[in-house]
Residue, then its C-alpha position, 0 to 999 in steps of 0.5 A: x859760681x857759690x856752688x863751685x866753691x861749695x862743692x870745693x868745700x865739700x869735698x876737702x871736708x869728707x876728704x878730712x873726715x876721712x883722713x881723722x877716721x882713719x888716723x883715729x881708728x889708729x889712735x884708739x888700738x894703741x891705746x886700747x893695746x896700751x891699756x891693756x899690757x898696763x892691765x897685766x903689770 
């Protein structure tokens, strides 16, 4: 049953992991896109 609920977990956390990556990856081209039109001000 302990491994069930392990195996649970597991999977929600890769599941997230993968979700804040992608979020992430988003997040950093704005702002590499956003630093860079400042840049040419």
């Amino acid at each position: 049953m302990g491994w069930l609920i392990f195996f649970i977990i597991a999977v929600a956390v890769v599941g997230g992991v993968f979700a804040l990556r992608k979020n992430l990856r988003r997040e950093i081209e704005r702002y590499q896109s956003i630093r860079r039109s400042k840049k040419d001000d």
